[in-house]
N, C-alpha and C positions, 0 to 999 in steps of 0.2 A: 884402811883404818889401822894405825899402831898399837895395838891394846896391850902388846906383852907386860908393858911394865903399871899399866894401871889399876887402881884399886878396882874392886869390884863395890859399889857404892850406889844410892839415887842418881847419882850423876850420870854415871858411866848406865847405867840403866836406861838413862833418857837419850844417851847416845844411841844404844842398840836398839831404838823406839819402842821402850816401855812406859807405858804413863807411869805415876807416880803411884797408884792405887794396885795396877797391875804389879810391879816392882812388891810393893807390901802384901800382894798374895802369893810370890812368891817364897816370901821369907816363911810366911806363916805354912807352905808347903813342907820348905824343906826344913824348916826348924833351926835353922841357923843363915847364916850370909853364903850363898852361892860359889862354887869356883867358877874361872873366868870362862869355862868351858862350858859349864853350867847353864851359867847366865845366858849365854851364845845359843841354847839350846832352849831354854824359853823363848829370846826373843824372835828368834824364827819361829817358832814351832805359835807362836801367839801372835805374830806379825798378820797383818791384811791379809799377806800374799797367803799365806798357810792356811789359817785360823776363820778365813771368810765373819768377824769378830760384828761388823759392820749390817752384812745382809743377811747373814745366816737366817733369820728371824722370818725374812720376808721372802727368800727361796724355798721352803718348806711350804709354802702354800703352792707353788707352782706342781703340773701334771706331771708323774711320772713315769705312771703304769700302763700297758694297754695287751691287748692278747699275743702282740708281737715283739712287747721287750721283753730280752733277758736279763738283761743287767741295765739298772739305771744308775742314779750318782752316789757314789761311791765309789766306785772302783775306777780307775785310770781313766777309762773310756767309756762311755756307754755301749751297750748292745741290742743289736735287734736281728729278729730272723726272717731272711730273707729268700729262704725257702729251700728245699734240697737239702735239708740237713746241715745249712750252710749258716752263717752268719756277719752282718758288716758291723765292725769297731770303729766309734770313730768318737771325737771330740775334738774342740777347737780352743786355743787359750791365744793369750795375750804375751810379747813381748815389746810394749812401749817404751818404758824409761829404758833399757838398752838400747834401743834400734835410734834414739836423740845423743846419744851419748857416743855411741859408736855405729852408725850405721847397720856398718857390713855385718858382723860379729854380733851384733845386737840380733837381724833378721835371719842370719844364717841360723845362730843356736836357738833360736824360735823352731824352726822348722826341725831340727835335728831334735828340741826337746818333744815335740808332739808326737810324733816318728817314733818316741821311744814309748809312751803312753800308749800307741797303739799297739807296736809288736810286742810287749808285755804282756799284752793277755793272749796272744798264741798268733797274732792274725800279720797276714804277711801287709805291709803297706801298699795300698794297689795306688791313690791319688792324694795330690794335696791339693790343699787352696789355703786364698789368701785376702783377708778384708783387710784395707790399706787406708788412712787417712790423713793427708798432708795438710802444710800450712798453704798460705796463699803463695799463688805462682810469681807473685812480685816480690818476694821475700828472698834473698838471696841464698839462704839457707836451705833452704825448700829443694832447689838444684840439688844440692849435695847429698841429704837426706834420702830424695828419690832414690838419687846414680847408687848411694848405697843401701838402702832397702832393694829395691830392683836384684842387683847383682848376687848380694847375701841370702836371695832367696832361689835366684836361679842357678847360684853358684853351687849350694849346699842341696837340692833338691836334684838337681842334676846330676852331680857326683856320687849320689845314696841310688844312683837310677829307680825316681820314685818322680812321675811325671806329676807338673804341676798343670792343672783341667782347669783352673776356673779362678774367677773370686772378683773382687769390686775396689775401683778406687775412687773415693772424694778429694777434695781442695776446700778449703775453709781456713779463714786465718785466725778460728779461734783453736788451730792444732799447730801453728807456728814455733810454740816453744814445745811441744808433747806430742807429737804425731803418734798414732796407734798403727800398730804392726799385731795382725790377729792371723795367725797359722791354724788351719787346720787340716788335720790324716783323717784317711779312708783307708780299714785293711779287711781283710777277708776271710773268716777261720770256719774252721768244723766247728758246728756247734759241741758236739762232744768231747772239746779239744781246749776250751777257751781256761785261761789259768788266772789265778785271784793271787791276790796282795797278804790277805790274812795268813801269818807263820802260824804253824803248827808243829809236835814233836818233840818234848822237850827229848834238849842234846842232840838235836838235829844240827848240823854245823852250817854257821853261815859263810857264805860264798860272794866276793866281791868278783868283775870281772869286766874286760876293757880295757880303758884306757887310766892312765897313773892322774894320780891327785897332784895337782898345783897349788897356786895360790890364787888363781882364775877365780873370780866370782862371789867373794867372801861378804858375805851380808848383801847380797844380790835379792833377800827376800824380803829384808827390810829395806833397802834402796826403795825396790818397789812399792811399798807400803808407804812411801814420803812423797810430800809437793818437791817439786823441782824449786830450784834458784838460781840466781846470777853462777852459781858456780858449780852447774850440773855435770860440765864436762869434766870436771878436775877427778869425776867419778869413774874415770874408765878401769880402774882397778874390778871395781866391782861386777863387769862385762866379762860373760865366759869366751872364751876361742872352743871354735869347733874344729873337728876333722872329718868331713864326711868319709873318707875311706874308710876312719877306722869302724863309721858309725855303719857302714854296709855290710862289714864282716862281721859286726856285732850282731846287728838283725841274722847273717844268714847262721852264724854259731848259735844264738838263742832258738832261733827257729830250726835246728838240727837236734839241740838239746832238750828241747818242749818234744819232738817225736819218740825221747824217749819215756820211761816214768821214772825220772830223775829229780824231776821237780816237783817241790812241794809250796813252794811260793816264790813271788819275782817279783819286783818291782824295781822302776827305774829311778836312777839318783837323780832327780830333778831340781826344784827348788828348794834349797837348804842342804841338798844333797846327802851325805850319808846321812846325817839326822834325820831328815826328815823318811826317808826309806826305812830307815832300822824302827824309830819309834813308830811309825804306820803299821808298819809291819807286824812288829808285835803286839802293838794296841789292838790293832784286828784281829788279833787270832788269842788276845789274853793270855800272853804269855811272856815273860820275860826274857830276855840279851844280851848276852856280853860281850864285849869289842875289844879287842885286842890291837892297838893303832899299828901298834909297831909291824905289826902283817900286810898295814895297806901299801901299794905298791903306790910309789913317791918319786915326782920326776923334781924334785927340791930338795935341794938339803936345808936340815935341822926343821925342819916343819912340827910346829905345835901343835898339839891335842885339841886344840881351839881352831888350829885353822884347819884340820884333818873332817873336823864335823861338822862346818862351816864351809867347805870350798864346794863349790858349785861346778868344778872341772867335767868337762861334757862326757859322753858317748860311757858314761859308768852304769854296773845294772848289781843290784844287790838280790841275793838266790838264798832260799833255803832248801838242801836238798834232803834227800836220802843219805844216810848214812853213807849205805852199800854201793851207793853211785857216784860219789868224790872222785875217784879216779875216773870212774867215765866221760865224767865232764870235765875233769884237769885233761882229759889227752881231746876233746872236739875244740875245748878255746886255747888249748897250744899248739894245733893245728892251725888253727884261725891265726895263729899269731897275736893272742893277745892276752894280758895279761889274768892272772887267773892264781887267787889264794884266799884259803880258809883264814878269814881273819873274827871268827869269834862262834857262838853256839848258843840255843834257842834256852831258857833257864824256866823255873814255876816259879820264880819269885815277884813277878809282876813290874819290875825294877828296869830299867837302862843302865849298864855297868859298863863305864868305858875304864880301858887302863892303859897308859903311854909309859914305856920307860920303867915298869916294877910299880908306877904311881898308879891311883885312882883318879883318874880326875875327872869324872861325872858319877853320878849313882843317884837315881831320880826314880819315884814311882811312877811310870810311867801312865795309871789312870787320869791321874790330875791334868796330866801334858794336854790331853783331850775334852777330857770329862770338866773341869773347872776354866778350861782355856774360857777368854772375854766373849762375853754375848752382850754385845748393846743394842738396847732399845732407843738408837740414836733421837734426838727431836726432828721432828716435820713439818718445815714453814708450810701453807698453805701457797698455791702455785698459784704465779698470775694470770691475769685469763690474756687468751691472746690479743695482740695488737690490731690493730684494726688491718684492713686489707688494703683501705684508700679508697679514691675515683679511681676507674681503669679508663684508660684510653689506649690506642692502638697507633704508636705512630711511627711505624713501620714496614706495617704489610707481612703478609702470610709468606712471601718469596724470602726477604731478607729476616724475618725470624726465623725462618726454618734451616739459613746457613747460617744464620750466628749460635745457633743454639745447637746445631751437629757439632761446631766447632769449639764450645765451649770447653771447658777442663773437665766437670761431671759427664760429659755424655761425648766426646770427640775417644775418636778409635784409641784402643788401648794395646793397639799393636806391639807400638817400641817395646812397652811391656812384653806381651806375650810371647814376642820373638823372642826373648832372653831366654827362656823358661822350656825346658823339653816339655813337649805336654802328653809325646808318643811315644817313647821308653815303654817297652814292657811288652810294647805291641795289642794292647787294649784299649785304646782310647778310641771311642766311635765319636763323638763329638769334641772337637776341641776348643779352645776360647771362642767364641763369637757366632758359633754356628747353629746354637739352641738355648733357650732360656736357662737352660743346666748344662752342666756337661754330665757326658755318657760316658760310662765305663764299663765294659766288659766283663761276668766275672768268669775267667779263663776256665776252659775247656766246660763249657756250659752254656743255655741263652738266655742267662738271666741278666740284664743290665742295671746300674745303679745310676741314678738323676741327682746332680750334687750342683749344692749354689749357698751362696752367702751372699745374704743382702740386709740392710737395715738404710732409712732415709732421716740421718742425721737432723735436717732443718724440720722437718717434721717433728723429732722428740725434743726439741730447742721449744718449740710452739705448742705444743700438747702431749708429753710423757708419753701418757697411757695411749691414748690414741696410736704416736708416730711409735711405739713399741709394738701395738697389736698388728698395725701396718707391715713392719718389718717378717712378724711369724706368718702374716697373709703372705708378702709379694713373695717370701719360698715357697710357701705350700705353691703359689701361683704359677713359679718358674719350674717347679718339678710336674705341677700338672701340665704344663705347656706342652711337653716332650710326648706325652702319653701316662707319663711313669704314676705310680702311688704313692702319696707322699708318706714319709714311716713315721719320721722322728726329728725332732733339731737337738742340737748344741748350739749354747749359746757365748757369747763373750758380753759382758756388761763391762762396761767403760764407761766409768761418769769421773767426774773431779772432787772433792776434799768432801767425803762424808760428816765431817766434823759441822758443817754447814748446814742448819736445817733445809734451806732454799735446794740445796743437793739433793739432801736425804730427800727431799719431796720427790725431784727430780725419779730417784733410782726406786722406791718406793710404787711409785702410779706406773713408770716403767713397767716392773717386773708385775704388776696387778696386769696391767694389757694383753704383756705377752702371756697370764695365766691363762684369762680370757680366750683370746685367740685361741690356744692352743686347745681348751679343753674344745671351744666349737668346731674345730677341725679335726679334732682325733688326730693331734700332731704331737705324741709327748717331747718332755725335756728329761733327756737319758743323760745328758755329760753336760760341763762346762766351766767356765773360769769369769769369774771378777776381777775387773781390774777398777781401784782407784784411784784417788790421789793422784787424778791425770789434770794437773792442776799446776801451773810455772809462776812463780813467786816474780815479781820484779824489779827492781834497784830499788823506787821509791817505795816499797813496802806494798803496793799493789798487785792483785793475782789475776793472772786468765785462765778461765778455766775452759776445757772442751767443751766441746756440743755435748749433749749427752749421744751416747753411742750403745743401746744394745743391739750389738750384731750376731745376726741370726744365722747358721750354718744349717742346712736342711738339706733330709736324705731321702729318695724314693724308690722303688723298685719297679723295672719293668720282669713283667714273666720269659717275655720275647722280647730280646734287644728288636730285631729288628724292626718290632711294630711302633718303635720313635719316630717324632717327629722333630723338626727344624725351624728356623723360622727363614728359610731363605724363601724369596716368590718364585713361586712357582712360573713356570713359562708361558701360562693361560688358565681361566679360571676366572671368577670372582671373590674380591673380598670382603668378609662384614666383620662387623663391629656385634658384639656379646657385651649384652652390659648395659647398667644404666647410665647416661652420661647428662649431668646434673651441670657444668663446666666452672667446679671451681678451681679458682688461682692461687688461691691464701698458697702460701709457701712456692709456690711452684716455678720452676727454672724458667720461666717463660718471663715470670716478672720478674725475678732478678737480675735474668739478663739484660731485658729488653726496657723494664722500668727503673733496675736499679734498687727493686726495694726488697728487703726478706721481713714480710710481715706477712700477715693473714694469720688463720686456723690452719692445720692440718687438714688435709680432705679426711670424711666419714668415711669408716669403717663398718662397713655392714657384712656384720659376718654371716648373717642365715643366708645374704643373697652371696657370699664368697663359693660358701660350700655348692652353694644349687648350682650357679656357676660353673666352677671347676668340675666338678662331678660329670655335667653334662659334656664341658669338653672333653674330659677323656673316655666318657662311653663313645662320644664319634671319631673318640683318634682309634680306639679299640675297632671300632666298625670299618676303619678307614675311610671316612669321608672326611674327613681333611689331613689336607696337603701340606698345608706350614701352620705355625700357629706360634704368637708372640703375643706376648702380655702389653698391656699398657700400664704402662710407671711412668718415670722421669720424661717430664717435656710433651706428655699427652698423645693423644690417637698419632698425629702430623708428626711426631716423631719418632714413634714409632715404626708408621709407615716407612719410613724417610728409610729406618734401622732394617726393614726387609727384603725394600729393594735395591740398598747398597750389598746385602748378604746374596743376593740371588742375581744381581744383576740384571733383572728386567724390571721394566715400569709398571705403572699403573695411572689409568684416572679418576679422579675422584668425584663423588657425587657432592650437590653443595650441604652445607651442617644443617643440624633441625633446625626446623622453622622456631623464629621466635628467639635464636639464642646468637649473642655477640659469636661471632668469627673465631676472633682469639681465645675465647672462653671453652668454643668448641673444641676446637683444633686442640689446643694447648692445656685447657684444665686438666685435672691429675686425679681427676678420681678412681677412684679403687675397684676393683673387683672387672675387671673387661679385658677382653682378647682377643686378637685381632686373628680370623681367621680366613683360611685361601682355601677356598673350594671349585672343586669341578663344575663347570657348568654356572646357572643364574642362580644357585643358592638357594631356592625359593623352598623346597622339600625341608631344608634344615633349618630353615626359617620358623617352619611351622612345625616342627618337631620340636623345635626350641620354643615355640610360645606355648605348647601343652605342658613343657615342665617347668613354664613361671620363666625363663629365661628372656630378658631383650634382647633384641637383635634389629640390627638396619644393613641394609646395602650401603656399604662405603666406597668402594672402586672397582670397575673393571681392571684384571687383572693385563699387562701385556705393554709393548712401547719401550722408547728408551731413556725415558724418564720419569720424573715424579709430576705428574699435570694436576695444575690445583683447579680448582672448580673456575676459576676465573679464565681459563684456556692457557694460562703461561706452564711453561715448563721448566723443570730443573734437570737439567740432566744427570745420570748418575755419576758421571766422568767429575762432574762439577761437584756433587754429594762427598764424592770419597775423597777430593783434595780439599774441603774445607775440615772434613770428620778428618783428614790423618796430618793438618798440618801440626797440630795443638802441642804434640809429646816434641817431637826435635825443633821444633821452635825453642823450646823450653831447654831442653837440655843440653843447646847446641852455643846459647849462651855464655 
């Protein structure tokens, strides 16, 4: 965007996405027309991406509290304690409209930004993950998109050696023009240790430090805050470039300079970058700032006061120190090699005082930037009720559903993926992609493990919001209890498309009521997380597509004893049942979209007093040790499940036939909630009835053992057979 020689006016106003109303509370701020650096400085600092202007309203009813958080949302990261003195950081955000525009550099600088969030507050990076979701696999774009999502996420997470554990990917061609790219860190700190954003001190000097300002990224936060169009690509100006190396020496200089007491606040140049850092920083701590541009260290010549407070240039971290400690930390980040200068000092005047060149060219009361930023009470269509389900008929069979539906795009191996991906760097990972409903991570020199997963089921909050929302903060709690572990806490990412829309706002609205839901019934607070909107693509003839709606859940648990996890591989003899009630509904369910073609029905019910009873009991008997593996049932029902154990463990099982009274497909394949599929020693029968004294259902479903998956009909599938239809799916696709 060329702005040097433009008025600053309504116009240019509506460029930088200020409505018109917004613009005229501007003026009436500063009491006269803005400079252009100015302006640049509201529309960030009041954009979507910053300003959350849209949901704020409706986030503030969601849980935040519980005996185990430290820190909830506000600060970079959320915190919880996870015992030993110890504590895990973490949060999960959004880089979409970069990751369509540029791929690589799009998912790369996702991953390097969240990375920065997390080691900010003191905590080293132990794991990442990642919620993925593409267009349709027939879409030619779709290939490319992948090859660079995939690469920019293994490329950048690898070179920072920060193993990526886990995460989820969909296919749906309502993300063809907007694919979502959601990063999220896991880091590790003393609790005594953990360091905050709010500046304090006046005449304490600020401290930039890293890597040099470009012209990378410049209105990247209003980008973000816009519908895509026909000419989204022409945007790659606005795409930051990362450097993992330098982003590795930065974590380990920050994290040398946090062991001193040199710092007095920190916070990383994310989105809007130094604006949004400085004015954070001293809005939190009610204090005022002044910037001196010409200190910041610049890989461009003649660079503007505008694009200085505007660029988005990666691996940057803004510090308020000590006085007396300047020099100490000029010689840790010139050792590190990396850039490091005092470009300005903390003031009582309440104010943002930037100065380039002997000029002034910002000076804003910094309350207002916050304090007045837009709070909308958006309108809310009321939602339609869902679609009908249809007749079911079955005209297939339980053999060839069960290998078209391995092989599908949501549920076929996600290998290609995870081979890209270090997931063992660090030497901490006990579970890697595929070998437990979480993954396990270690925390070094201790035996306390953390259980980490993202998940949300898009076609479900398509069909019922609040439901397919409360669904998504279930199936983590579900996947962290699978393991053994306790679930703590989620981060969330919300992804919907053009708030401006009531039918939306309803959308994101019953969403975020779900997931309150959910989470207060599970003692699962919301400690961190990020909105994304406006994931929404314009098209030639003036029509729009908007995404599914998407709140994806990131969730944390803790085990006391890594070692007392579990897996869901099958075990080599044993019995398996089924926990839960199974009701065998299909509304949404990958069964009949594959197999019928249709995406209609309800969302399956959500019962959360039976989730908790549930859960709870599985992991009192992982805690006892009386089971051996244990996998949730989600996507594709009990039968694929199954199918997903004993391709992981490599032995079979036979199956007992479904309840009496209930369709086949209905049983096998329905998707209802709250069930787990567990392998025990022996005929089961003791945990049988241990579990009906605490209200839990339970059925014999398979002897465990064989070298395939034997359906009650006496045919077999063999595993050999399983794992070549589950691993054709990815190099099919990308081989294209």
């Amino acid at each position: 965007m060329n702005v040097k020689q433009k008025t600053v006016d309504a116009e240019l106003a509506r460029e930088f996405g200020l409505f018109g109303e917004e613009y005229a509370q501007v003026l009436e701020i500063m009491g006269r027309i803005p400079s252009l650096t100015e302006l640049g400085v509201f529309s960030v600092m009041w954009s979507e991406h910053c300003s959350y202007k849209s949901s704020r309203k409706w986030l503030r009813t969601l849980p935040t509290t519980a005996p185990w958080v430290i820190h909830g949302p506000g600060e970079n990261a959320g915190v919880v304690d996870i015992g030993q003195g110890l504590a895990a950081i973490f949060k999960m955000e959004s880089h979409n409209h970069p990751s369509f525009i540029e791929p690589y550099q799009g998912a790369a600088t996702g991953v390097g930004g969240i990375l920065r969030d997390v080691f900010t507050m003191g905590a080293r990076p132990v794991a990442n993950l990642n919620a993925l979701r593409f267009g349709s696999p027939e879409n030619p774009r779709t290939r490319q998109i992948v090859d660079g999502v995939v690469r920019g996420i293994g490329g950048y997470g690898n070179c920072v050696g920060v193993p990526t554990v886990g995460g989820e990917v969909n296919f749906h061609s309502a993300y063809d023009g907007n694919p979502l790219v959601n990063a999220m860190t896991v880091g590790v700190a003393r609790q005594d240790r953990i360091f905050l954003s709010a500046a304090a001190g006046i005449g304490n000097p600020v401290v930039y430090v890293g890597s040099k300002t470009g012209r990378d990224g410049i209105h990247g936060a209003t980008m973000s805050s816009a519908e895509f169009d026909e000419n989204a690509l022409a945007k790659r100006p606005t795409v930051q470039v990362g450097d993992p190396f330098i982003e590795k020496l930065l974590i380990e200089a920050c994290l040398e300079l946090m062991a001193t007491d040199a710092v007095v606040a920190i916070q990383d140049m994310g989105a809007a970058g130094l604006t949004s850092s400085s004015v954070e920083m001293a809005g939190k701590g009610g204090v005022g700032i002044e910037l001196d541009l010409d200190a910041v260290p610049q890989r461009e010549p003649d660079m503007t006061a505008y694009e200085m407070m505007l660029s988005e240039s990666q691996e940057r971290m803004l510090i308020v120190l000590r006085p007396e400690c300047t020099e100490q930390a000029r010689a840790i980040f010139e050792k590190w090699e990396l850039d490091f200068a005092v470009i300005g000092h903390l003031t009582d005047t309440g104010r943002i005082v930037v100065r380039h060149k002997g000029n002034v060219e910002a000076d804003i009361l910094l309350a207002p930037l916050a304090d007045q930023a837009p709070v909308y009470d958006r309108p809310v269509a009321s939602l339609p009720f869902p679609e009908p389900t249809g007749p079911i008929h079955d005209p297939v069979g339980l053999e060839q559903a069960v290998i078209k539906l391995v092989s599908c795009p949501d549920l076929a191996s996600r290998a290609w993926i995870w081979n890209q991906y270090d997931s063992t760097v660090g030497g901490q990972t006990v579970r890697r992609p595929g070998g437990a409903d979480a993954a396990i991570v270690r925390v070094e020199d201790t035996s306390i493990g953390l259980a980490l997963t993202t998940d949300c089921t898009p076609r479900y909050c398509q069909a019922n919001p609040r439901a397919g929302a409360a669904q998504a903060v279930a199936e983590a709690w579900r996947n962290i209890t699978a393991t053994g572990a306790t679930p703590l806490a989620v981060t969330d990412n919300l992804n919907f498309a053009n708030p401006e829309k009531p039918e939306i706002m309803a959308q994101l609205v019953a969403a975020i009521e779900g997931m309150g839901e959910a989470c207060r019934a599970l003692d699962f607070p919301v400690v961190s997380g990020n909105v994304s909107l406006y994931n929404e693509t314009r098209n030639p003839d003036g029509t729009t597509r908007a995404i599914l709606p998407t709140p994806a859940i990131g969730g944390l648990g803790v085990l006391t004893d890594v070692e007392k996890h579990v897996g869901m591989a099958m075990p080599e003899s044993g019995t398996l049942l089924l926990l839960g009630e199974t009701k065998g509904q299909l509304g949404q369910s990958l069964w009949l979209r594959e197999i019928l073609g249709r995406e209609t029905g309800d969302a399956p019910d959500v019962d959360l007093s039976a989730e908790r009873r549930n859960g709870d009991f599985v992991r009192k008997q992982i805690a006892l040790g009386a089971i051996a593996a244990c996998h949730d049932v989600s996507d594709g029902g009990i039968l694929i499940a199954v199918a997903e154990m004993v391709m992981a463990g490599g032995i079979g099982c036979e199956l007992e036939p479904p309840q009496s009274g209930m369709r086949p497909e209905a049983y096998w394949f329905g998707e209802d909630q709250g069930r787990y599929l567990i392998a025990v020693a022996g005929d089961g029968q003791e945990l049988m009835r241990e579990a009906a004294e605490c209200g839990v259902a339970s059925r014999l479903l398979a002897r465990i053992g064989g070298a395939g998956l034997t359906l009650p009909s006496g045919a077999t599938i063999s595993i050999s057979r399983l794992r070549v239809a589950s691993e054709a799916f990815f190099p099919a696709m990308m081989s294209v």
